[in-house]
Structures are given as C-alpha cells and as structure tokens.
Backbone bond lengths (Angstrom), bond angles and torsions (degrees), N, CA, C in turn:
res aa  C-N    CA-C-N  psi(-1)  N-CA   C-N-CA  omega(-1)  CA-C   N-CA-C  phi
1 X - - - 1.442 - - 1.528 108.07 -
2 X 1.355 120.04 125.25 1.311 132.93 178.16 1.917 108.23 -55.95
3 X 0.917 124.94 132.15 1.574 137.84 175.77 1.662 105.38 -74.41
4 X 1.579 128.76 109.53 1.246 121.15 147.06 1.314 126.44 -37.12
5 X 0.790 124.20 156.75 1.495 139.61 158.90 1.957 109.07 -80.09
6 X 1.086 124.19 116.49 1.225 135.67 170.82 1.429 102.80 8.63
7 X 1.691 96.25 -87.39 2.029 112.17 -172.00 1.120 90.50 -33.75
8 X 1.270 122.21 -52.12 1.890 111.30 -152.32 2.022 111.65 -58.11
9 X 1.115 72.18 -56.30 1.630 90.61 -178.76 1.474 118.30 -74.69
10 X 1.418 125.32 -10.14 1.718 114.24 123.62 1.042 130.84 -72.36
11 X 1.087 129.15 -52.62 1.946 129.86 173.50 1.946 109.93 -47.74
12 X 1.396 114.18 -37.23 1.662 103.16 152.30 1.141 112.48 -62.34
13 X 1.811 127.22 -80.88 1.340 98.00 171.64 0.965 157.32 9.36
14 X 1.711 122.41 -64.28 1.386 154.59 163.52 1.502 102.44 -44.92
15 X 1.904 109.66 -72.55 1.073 105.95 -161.96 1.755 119.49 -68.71
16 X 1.262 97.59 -33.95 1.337 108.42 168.03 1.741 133.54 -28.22
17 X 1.854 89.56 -68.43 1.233 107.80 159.81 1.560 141.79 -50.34
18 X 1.738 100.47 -47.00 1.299 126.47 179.54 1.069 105.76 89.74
19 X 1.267 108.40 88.88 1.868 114.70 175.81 1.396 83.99 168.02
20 X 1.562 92.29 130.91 1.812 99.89 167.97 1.433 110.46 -88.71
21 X 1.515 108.85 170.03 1.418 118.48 -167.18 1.420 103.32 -88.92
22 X 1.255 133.70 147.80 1.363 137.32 172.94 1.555 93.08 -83.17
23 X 1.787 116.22 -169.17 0.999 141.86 -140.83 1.399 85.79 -89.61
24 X 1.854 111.28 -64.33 1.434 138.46 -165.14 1.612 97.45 -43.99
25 X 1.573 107.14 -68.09 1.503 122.32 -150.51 2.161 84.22 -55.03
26 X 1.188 109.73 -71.27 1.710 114.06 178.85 1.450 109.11 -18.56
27 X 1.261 120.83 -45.85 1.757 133.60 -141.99 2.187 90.61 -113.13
28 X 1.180 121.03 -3.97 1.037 106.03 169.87 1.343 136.53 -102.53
29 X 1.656 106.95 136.00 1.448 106.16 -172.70 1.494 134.53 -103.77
30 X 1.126 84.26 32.03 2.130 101.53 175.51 1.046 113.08 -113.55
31 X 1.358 107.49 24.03 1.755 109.57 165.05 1.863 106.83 47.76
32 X 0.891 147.05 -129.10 1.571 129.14 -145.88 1.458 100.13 -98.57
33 X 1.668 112.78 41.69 1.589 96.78 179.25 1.105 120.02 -92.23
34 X 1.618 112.18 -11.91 1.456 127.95 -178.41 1.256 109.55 -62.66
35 X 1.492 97.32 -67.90 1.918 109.98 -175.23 1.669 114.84 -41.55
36 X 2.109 102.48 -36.11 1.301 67.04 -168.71 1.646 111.33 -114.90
37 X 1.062 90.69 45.19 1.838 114.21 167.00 1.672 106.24 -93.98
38 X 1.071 84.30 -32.96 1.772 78.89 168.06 1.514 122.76 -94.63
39 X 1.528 97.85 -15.89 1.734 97.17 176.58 1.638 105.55 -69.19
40 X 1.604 101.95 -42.56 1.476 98.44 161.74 1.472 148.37 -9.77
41 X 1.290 78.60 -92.87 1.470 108.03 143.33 1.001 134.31 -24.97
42 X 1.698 128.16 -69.63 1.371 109.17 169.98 1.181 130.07 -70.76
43 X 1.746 118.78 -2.93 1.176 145.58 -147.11 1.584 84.14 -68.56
44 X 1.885 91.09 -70.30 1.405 113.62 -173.16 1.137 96.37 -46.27
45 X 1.202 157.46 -58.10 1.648 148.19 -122.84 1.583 94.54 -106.73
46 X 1.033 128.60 1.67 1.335 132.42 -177.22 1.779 118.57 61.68
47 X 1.193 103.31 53.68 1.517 119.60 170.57 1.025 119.71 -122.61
48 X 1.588 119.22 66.15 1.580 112.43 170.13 0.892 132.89 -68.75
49 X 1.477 140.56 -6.24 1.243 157.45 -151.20 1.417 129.23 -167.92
50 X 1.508 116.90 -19.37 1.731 133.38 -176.89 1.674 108.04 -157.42
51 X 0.954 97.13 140.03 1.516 152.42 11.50 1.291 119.82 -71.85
52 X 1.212 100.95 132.77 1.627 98.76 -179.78 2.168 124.31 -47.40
53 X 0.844 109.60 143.44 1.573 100.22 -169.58 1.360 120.86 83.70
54 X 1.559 128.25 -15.76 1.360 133.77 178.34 1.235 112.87 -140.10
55 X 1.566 150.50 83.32 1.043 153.12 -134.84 1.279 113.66 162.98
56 X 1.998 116.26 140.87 0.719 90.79 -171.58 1.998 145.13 -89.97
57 X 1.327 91.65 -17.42 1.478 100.63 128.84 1.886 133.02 6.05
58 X 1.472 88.05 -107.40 1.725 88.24 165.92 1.933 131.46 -57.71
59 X 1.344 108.02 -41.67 1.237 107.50 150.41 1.543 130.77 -28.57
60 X 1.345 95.49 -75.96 1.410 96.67 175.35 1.610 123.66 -62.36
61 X 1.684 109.57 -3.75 1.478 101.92 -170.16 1.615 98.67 -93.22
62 X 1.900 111.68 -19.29 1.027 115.45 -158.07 2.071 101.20 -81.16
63 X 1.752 96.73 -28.23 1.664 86.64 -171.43 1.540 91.03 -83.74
64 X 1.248 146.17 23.85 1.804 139.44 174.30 1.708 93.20 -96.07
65 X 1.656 112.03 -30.38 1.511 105.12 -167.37 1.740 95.58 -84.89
66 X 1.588 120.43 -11.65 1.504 105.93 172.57 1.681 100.81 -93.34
67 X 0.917 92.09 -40.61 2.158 89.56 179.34 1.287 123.84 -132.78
68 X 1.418 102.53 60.09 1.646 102.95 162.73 1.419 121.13 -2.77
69 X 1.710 115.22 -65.24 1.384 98.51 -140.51 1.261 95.66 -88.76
70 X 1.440 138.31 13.78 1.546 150.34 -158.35 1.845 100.20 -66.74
71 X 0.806 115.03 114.59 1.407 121.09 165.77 1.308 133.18 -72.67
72 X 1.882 113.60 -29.73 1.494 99.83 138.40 1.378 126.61 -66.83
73 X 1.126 134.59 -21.42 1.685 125.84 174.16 1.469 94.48 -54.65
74 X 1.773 124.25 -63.44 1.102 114.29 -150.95 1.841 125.04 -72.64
75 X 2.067 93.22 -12.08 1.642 105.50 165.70 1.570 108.25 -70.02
76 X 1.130 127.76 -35.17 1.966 129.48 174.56 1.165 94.64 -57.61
77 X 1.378 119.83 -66.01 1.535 116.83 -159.32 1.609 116.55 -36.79
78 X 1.516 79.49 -45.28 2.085 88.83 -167.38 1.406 96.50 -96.49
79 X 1.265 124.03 -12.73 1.645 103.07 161.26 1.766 116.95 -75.32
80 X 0.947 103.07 -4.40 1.913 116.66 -169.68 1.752 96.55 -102.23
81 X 1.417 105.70 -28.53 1.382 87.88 -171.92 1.594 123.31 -65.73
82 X 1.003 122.33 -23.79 1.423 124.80 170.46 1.555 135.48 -65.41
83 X 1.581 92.83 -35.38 1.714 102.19 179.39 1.662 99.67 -92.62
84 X 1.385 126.42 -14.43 1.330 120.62 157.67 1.172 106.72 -52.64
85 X 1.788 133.99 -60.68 1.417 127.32 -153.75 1.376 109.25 -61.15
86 X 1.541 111.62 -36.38 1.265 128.73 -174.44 1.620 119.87 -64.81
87 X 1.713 106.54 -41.69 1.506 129.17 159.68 1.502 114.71 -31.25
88 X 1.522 107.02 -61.79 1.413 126.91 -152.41 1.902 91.43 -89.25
89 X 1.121 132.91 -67.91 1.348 112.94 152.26 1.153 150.34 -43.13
90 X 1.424 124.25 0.57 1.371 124.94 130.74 1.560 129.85 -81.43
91 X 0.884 118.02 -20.82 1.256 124.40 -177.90 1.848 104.33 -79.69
92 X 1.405 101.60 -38.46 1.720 106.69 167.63 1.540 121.93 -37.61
93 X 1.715 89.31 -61.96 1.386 123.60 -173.17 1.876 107.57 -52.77
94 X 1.105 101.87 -41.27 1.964 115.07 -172.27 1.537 87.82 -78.18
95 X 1.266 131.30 -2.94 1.750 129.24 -165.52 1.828 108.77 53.05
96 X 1.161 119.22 38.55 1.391 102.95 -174.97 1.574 100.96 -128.66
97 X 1.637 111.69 101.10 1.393 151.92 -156.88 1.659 95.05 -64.12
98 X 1.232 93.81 -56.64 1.622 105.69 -155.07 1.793 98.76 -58.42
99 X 1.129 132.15 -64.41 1.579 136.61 173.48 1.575 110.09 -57.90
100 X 1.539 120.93 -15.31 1.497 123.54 170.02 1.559 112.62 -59.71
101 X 1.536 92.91 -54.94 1.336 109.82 -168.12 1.691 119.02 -73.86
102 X 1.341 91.71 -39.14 2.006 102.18 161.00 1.534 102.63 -40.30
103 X 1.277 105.27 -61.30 1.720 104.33 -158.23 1.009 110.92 -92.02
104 X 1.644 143.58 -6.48 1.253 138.60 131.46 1.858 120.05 -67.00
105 X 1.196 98.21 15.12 1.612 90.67 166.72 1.248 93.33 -99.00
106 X 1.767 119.10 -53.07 1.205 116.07 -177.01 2.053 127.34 -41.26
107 X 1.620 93.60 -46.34 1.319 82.32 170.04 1.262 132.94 -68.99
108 X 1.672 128.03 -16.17 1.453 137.65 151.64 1.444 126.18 -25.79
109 X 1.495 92.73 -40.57 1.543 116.52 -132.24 2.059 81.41 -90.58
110 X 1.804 109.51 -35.42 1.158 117.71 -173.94 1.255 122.12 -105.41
111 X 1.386 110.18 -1.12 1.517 115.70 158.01 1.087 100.02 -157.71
112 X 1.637 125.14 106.33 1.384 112.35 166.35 1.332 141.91 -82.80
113 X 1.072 123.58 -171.07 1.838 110.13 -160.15 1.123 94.04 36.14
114 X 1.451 138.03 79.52 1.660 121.14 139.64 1.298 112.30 -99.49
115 X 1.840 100.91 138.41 1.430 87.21 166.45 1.533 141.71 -84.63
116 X 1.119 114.87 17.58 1.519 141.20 -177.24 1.790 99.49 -92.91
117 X 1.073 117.72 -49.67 1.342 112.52 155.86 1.888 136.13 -42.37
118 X 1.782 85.20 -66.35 1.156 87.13 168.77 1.614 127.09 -52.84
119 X 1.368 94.21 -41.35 2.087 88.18 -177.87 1.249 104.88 -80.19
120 X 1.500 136.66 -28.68 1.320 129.30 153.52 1.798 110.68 -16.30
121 X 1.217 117.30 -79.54 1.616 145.61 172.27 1.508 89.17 -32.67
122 X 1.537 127.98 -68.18 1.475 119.70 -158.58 1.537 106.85 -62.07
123 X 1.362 102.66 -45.82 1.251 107.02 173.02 1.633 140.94 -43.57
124 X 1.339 100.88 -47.67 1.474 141.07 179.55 1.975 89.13 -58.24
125 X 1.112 119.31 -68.56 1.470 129.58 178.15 1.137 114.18 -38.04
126 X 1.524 112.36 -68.09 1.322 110.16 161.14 0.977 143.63 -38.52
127 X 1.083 125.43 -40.31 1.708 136.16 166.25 1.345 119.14 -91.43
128 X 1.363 125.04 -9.43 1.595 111.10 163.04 1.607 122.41 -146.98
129 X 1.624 82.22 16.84 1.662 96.48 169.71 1.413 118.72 104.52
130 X 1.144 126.71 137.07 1.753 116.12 168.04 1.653 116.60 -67.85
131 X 1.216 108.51 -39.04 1.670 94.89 159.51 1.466 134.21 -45.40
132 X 1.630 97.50 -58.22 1.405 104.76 162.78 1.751 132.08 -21.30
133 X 1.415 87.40 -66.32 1.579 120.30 -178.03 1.788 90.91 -54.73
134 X 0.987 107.21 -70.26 1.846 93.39 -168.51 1.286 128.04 -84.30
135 X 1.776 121.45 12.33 0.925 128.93 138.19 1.950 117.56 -67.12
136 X 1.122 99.60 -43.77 1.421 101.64 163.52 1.020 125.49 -22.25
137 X 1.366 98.28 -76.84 1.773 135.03 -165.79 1.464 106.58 -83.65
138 X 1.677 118.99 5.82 1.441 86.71 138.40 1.719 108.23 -142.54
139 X 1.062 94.41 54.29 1.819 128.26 165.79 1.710 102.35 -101.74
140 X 1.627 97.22 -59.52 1.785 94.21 -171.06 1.770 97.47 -69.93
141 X 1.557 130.41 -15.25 1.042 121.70 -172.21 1.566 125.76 -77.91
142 X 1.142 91.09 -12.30 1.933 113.24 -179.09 1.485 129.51 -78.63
C-alpha cells in the first residue's frame, strides 16, 4: 500500500469524519498532536461524543487516521470506550435513533466488529423499531 503524504491523510480524516480542517490542524507537524489536544479538550468539557464534529470521540478517531500505530490514540480510544457505551444507551433510552446511530457508527468506526455496538443496534430495534432504525440510518446518512 502506497504511503500518503501527511496533508493527505488529514484532509481524509476530515472528510471522513465530517468536519473540515482548520488552518492550525493543516499547518501541524506532530502528526496526531493536534487532534488529540482537542480530544482533550472536549474530554475535559465533557463531550465525548456531541456535538457532533467536535468531540472527543471523533478527535481521537481523527489523530488514529494520522497515526494509527500511536499508542496514545489507542489509550483515548479505550479510555472513551466506556462512556461511549454509556453515550449510546442513553440516547436509546430518550428513543432518539438518529444520534444512537451517529454514535454507534462512531464506535464502529473505532473498533470494528464490536460487540457492544452490535447489541447497541439490537437494542436500538427493539425499542423503536427496525423501521425506525433505517429510517434513521438514512437520515444520519445524508
């Protein structure tokens, strides 16, 4: 597999995620130190998951798409993984599909095949229907 060049492999990131890159994040050269100064950040501010596009969550998924093999990305990840499960089960609980399914994409997106995801999804069905769910999912898909 051919190696991006840095920019490249933030500007996927970006697009990936859905959130454009500011000036800073473009212009920085510590590879995922930006992202996860902001995962920080929202960490502290108590945004693991929302607002959508700024959270810490996507942050941290965005500095794994500049440095995979980064081992602080992969200590956030698994420090995030818990208040995600917790995220996505409240949002079940309020019945509101559409932000379920956002933040169970996100956890896909940071561990795939999970099974905490998946029963997330079974769950999600259960309580507001499989129609529901894929009206959702292609609401959150738009």
């Amino acid at each position: 597999m051919t190696a991006f060049p840095r920019t490249a492999q933030r500007l996927l990131a970006a697009l990936l995620l859905g959130f454009a890159l500011t000036g800073a994040a473009a212009a920085d050269t510590n590879g995922a130190s930006t992202y996860l100064s902001r995962a920080n950040a929202a960490f502290a501010a108590d945004r693991m998951v929302a607002p959508a596009g700024d959270n810490a969550l996507e942050w941290t998924l965005a500095a794994r798409a500049v440095e995979p093999e980064s081992e602080r990305v992969r200590e956030g990840l698994n420090d995030l993984y818990p208040l995600v499960v917790v995220a996505i089960d409240r949002e079940i609980a309020r019945g509101n599909a559409a932000e379920a399914l956002r933040v169970i994409a996100l956890l896909e997106a940071a561990i795939p095949n999970s099974l905490a995801a998946r029963q997330a999804r079974a769950k999600l069905e259960a309580r507001v229907g499989r129609a529901a769910v894929q009206v959702a999912s292609l609401d959150t898909a738009r």
